[in-house]
N, C-alpha and C positions, 0 to 999 in steps of 0.2 A: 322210448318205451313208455306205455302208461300200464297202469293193474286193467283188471280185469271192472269193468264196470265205467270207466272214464273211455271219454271217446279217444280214440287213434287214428293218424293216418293210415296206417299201416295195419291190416290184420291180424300180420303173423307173431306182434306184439315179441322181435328177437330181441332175446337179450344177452348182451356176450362183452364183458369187460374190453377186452383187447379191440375189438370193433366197435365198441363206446369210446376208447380213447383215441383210434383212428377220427373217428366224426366230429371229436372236441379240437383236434389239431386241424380238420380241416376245414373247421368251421371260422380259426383262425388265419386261414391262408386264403390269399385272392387267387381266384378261379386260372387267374395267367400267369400265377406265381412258375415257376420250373419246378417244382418239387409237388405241386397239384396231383398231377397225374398221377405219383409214385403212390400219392395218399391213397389217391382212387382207387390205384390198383391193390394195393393191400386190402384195403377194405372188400373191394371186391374177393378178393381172394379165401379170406374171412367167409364172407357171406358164402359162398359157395362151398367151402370145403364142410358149413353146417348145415347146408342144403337147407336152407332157408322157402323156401321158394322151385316148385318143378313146374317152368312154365312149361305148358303145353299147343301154345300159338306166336306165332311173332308175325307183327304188322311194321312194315316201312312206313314210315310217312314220308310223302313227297310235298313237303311245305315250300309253296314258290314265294318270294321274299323281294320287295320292289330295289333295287339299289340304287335305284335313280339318285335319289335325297338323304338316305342313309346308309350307315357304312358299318362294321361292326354285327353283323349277323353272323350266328352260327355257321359253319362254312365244315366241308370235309375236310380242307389243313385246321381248323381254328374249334374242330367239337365242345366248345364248352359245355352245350346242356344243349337238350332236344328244343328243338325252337318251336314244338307244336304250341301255339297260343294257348290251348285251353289246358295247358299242365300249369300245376303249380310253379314249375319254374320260367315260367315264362317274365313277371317281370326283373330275371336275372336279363334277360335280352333285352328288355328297354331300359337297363342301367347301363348295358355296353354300347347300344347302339350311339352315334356323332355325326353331327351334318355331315354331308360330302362337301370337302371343299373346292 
């Protein structure tokens, strides 16, 4: 959350204690922890039930990804974060990514 006047990622500038302390615990947990997801999902849950957000378009991305040399990409079993490059969380994927051995 920032006030009104400082820059934001985020537009909708939500602010909601119980979904503030979801983001602080998972800001403490690694992505492959077992308990990740549950966070996600509360959060998520959070976020939605204050309708934060009414998207009104949804785009697949079809990122094709070399595995030749490395290993550790986002994957349908393994969704850690959208692997589109040009999101900010992209270099969450070149921390997971490991040579192929």
């Amino acid at each position: 959350y920032r006030p009104q006047g400082e820059p934001a990622a985020y537009a909708s500038r939500f602010r909601n204690e119980e979904y503030d302390a979801v983001m602080e615990e998972m800001a403490n947990v690694a992505p492959d922890s077992p308990n990740y997801m549950d966070l996600y999902l509360a959060a998520l849950e959070i976020w939605l039930d204050n309708l934060v957000d009414a998207p009104i378009q949804q785009w697949f991305h079809r990122i094709p990804m070399n595995t030749t040399y490395w290993e550790g990409w986002p994957t349908e079993d393994n969704p850690y974060v959208n692997g589109a490059f040009w999101h900010l969380t992209f270099p969450m994927v070149l921390r997971n990514l490991t040579p192929r051995a």
